[in-house]
C-alpha atoms as an extended CHARMM CRD file, in Angstrom:
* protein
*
       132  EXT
         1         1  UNK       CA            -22.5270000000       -0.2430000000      -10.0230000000  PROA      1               0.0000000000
         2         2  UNK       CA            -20.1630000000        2.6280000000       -9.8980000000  PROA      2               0.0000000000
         3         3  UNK       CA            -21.0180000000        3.6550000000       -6.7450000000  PROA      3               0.0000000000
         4         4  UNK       CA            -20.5090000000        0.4490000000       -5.5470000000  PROA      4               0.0000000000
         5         5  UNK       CA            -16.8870000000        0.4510000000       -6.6340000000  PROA      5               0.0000000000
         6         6  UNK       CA            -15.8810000000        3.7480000000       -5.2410000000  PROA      6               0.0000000000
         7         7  UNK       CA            -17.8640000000        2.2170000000       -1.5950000000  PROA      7               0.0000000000
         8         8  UNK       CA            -15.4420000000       -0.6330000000       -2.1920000000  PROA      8               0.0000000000
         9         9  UNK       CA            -12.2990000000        0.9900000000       -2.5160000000  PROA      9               0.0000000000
        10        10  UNK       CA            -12.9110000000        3.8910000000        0.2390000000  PROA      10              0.0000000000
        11        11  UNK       CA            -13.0610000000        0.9290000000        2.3290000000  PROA      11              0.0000000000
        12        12  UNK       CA            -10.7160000000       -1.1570000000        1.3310000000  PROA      12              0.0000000000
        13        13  UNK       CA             -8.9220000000        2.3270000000        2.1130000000  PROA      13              0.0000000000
        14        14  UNK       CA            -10.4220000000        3.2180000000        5.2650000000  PROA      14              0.0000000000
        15        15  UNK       CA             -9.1390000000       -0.5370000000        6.2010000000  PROA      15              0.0000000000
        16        16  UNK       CA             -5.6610000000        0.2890000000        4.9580000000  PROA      16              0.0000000000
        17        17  UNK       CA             -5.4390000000        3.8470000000        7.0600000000  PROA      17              0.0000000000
        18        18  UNK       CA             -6.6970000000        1.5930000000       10.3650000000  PROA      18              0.0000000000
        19        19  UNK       CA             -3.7950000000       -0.8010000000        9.4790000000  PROA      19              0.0000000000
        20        20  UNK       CA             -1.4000000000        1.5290000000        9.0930000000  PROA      20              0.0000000000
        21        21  UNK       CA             -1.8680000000        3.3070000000       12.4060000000  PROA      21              0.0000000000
        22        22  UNK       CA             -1.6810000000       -0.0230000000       13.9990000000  PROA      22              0.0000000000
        23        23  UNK       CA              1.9270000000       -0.3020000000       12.3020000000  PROA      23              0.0000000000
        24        24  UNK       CA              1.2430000000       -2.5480000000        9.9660000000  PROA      24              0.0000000000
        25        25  UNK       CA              3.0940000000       -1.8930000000        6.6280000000  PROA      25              0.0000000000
        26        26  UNK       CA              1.2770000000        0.1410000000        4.0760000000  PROA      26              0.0000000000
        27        27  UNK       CA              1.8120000000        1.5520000000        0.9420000000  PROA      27              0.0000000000
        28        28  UNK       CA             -1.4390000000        2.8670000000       -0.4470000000  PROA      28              0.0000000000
        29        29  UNK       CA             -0.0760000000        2.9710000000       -3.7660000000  PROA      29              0.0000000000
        30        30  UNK       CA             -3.2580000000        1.8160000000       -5.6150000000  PROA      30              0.0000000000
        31        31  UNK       CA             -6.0130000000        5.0220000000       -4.1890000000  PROA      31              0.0000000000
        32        32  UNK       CA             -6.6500000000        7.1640000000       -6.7160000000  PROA      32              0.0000000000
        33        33  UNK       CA             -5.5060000000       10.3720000000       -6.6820000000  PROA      33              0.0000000000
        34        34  UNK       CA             -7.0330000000       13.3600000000       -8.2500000000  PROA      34              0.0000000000
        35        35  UNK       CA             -4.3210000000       15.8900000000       -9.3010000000  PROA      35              0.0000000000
        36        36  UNK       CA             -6.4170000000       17.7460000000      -11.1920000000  PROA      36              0.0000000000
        37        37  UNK       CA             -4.9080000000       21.1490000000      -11.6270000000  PROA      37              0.0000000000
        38        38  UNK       CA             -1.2280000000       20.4830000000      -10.7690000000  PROA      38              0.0000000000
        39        39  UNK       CA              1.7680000000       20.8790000000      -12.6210000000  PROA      39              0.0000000000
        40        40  UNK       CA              3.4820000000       18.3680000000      -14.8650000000  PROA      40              0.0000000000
        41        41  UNK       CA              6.6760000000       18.9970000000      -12.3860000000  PROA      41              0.0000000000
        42        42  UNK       CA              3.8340000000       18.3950000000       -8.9820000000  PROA      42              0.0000000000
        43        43  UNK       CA              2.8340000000       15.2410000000      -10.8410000000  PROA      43              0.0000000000
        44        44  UNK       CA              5.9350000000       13.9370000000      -11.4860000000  PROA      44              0.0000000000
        45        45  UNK       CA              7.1770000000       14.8600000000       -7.5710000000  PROA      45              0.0000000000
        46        46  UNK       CA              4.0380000000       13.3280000000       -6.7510000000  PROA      46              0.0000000000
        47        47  UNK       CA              4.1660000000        9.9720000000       -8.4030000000  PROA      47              0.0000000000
        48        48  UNK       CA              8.0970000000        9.6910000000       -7.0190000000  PROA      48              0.0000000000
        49        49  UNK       CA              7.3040000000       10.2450000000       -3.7020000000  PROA      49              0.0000000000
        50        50  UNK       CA              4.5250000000        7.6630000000       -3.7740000000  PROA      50              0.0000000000
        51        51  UNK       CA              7.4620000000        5.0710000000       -4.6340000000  PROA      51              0.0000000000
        52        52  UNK       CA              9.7580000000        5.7360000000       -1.8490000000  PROA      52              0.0000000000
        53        53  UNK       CA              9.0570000000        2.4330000000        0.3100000000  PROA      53              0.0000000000
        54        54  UNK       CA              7.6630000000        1.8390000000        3.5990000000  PROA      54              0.0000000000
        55        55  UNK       CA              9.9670000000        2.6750000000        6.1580000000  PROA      55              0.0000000000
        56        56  UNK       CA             13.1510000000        4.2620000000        3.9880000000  PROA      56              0.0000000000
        57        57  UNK       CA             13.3470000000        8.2910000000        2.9980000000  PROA      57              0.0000000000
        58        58  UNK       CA             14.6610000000       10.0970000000       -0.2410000000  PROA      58              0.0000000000
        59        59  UNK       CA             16.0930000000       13.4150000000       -0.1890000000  PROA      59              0.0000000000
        60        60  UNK       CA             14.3580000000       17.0540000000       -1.2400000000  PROA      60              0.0000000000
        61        61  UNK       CA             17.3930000000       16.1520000000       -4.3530000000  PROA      61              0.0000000000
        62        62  UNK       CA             16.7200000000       12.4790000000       -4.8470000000  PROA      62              0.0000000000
        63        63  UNK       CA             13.0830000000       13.1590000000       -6.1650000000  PROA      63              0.0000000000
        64        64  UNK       CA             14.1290000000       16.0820000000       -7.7540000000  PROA      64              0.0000000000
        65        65  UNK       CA             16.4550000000       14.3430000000       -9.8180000000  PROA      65              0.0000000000
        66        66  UNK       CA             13.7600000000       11.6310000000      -10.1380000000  PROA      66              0.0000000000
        67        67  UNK       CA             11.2090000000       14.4460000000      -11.3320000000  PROA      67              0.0000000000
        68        68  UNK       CA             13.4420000000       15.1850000000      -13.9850000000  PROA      68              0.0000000000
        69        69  UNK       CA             14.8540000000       18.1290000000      -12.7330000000  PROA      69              0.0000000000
        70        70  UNK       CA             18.1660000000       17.8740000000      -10.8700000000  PROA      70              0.0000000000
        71        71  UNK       CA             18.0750000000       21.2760000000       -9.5220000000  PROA      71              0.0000000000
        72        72  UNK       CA             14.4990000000       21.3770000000       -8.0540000000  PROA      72              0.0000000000
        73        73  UNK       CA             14.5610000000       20.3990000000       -4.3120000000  PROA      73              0.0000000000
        74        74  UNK       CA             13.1010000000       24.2500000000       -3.6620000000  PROA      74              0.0000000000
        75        75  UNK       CA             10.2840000000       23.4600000000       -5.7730000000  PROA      75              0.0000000000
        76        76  UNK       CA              9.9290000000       19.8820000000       -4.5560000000  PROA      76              0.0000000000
        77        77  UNK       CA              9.7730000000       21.0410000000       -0.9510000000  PROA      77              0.0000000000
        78        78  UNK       CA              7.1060000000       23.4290000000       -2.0250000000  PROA      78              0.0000000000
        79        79  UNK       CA              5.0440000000       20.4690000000       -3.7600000000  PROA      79              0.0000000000
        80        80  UNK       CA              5.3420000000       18.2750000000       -0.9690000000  PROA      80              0.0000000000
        81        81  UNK       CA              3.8270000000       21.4290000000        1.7850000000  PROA      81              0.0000000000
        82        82  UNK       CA              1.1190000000       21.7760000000       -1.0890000000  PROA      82              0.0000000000
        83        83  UNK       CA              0.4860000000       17.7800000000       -0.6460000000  PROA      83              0.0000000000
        84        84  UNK       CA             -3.6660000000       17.1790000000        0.0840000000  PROA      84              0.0000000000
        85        85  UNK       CA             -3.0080000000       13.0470000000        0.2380000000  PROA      85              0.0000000000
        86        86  UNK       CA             -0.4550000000       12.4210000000        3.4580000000  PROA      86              0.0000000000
        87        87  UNK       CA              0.1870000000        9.0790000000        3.8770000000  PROA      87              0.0000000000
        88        88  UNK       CA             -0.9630000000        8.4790000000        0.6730000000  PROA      88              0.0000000000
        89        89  UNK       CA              1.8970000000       10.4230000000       -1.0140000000  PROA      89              0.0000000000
        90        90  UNK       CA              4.2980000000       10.3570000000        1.7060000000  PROA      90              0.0000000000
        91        91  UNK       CA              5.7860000000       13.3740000000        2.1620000000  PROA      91              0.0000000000
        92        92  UNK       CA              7.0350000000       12.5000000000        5.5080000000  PROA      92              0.0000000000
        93        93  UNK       CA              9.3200000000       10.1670000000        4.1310000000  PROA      93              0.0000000000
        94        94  UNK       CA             10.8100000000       13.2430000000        2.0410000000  PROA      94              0.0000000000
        95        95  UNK       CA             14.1410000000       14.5000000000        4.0420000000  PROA      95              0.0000000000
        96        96  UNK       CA             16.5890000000       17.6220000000        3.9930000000  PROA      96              0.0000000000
        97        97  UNK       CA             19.9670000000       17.3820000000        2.3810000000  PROA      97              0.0000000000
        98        98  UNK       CA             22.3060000000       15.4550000000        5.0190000000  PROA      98              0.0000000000
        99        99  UNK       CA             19.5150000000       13.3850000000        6.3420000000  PROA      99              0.0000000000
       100       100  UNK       CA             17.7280000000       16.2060000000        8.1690000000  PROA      100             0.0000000000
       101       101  UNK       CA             14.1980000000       16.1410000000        9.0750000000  PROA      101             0.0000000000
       102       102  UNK       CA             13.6020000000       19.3200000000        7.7050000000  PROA      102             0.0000000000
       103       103  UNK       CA              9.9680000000       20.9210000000        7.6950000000  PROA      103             0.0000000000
       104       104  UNK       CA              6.6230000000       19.0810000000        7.6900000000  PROA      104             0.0000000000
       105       105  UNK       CA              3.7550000000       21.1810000000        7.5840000000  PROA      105             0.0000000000
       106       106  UNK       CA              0.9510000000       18.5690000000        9.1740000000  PROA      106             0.0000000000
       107       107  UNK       CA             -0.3550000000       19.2990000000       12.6780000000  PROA      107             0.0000000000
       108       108  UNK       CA              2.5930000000       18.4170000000       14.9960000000  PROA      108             0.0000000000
       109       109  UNK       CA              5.1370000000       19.6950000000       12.3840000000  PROA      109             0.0000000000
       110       110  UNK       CA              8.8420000000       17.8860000000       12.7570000000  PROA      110             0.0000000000
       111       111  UNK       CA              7.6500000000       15.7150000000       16.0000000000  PROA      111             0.0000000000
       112       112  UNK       CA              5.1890000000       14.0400000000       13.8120000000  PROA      112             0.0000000000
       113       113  UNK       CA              7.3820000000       13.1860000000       11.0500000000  PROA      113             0.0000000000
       114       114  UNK       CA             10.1560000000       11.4100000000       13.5050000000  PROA      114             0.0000000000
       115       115  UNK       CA              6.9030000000        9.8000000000       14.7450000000  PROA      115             0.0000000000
       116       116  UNK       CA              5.8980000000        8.4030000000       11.4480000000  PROA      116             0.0000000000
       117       117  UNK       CA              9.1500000000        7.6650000000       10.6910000000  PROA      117             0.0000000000
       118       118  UNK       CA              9.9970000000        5.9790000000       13.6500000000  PROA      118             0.0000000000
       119       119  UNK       CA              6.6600000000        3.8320000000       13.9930000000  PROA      119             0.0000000000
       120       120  UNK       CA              7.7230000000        2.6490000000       10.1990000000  PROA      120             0.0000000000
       121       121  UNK       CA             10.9900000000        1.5730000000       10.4800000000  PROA      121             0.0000000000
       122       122  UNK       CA             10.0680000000        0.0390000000       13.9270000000  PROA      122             0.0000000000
       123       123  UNK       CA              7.6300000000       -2.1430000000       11.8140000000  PROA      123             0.0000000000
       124       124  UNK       CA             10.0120000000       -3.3140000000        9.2600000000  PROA      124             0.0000000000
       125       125  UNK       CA             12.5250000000       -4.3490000000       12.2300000000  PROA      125             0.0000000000
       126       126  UNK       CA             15.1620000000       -1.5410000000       12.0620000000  PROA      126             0.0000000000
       127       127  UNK       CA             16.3150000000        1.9340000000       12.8180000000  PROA      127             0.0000000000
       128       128  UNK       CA             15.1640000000        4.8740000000       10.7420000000  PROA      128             0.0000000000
       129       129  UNK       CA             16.5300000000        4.4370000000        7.1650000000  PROA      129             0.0000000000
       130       130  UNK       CA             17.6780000000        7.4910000000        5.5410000000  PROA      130             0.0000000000
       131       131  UNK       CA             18.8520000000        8.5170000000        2.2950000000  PROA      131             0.0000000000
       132       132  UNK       CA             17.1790000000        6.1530000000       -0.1030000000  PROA      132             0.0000000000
């Protein structure tokens, strides 16, 4: 029975992956994560990041300040290159001070973040939204 629940919901996931590269909006909020063995801080960076929408970005700052620690955009940049779930927690939705780009350590680096972000706010009908 268990089984069949975790079959279920990699596919419903698997289904929600295919949908997003065909630019459909996704937001993948409800796969379960396992964070076992980060920080209180990671978890918290994690879980904010998850709620920046489809489409829109948040500042290294913003989910610092969201984390509960104002100062931390250092240490949320180095959560976010430690990230094991793209897409899932969006880190490319996670900008530079000043709307920058800034890193992205996946395959393809900055190119495939302005991809990603493009191909999402070309979805939702508009330009690349930054500073959410």
């Amino acid at each position: 029975r268990e089984a069949d629940l975790q079959n279920r919901a990699i596919l419903h996931l698997v289904g929600q992956l295919y949908r997003y590269t065909e630019g459909e909006e996704q937001e993948f909020r409800g796969a379960h994560l396992d964070l076992t063995g980060r920080s209180p801080f990671a978890r918290r960076v994690t879980a904010a990041c998850r709620k920046i929408p489809y489409g829109q970005t948040a500042s290294y700052g913003t989910l610092a300040r969201r984390a509960g620690s104002p100062h931390g955009a250092r240490s949320v940049g180095t959560v976010m290159a430690k990230n094991r779930f793209p897409l899932l927690v969006p880190c490319h939705r996670v900008v530079a001070a000043g709307n920058r780009l800034g890193g992205f350590s996946a395959a393809g680096g900055v190119a495939l973040k302005r991809r990603l972000l493009e191909m999402e706010a070309a979805a939702r009908g508009n330009g690349v939204a930054l500073g959410v």
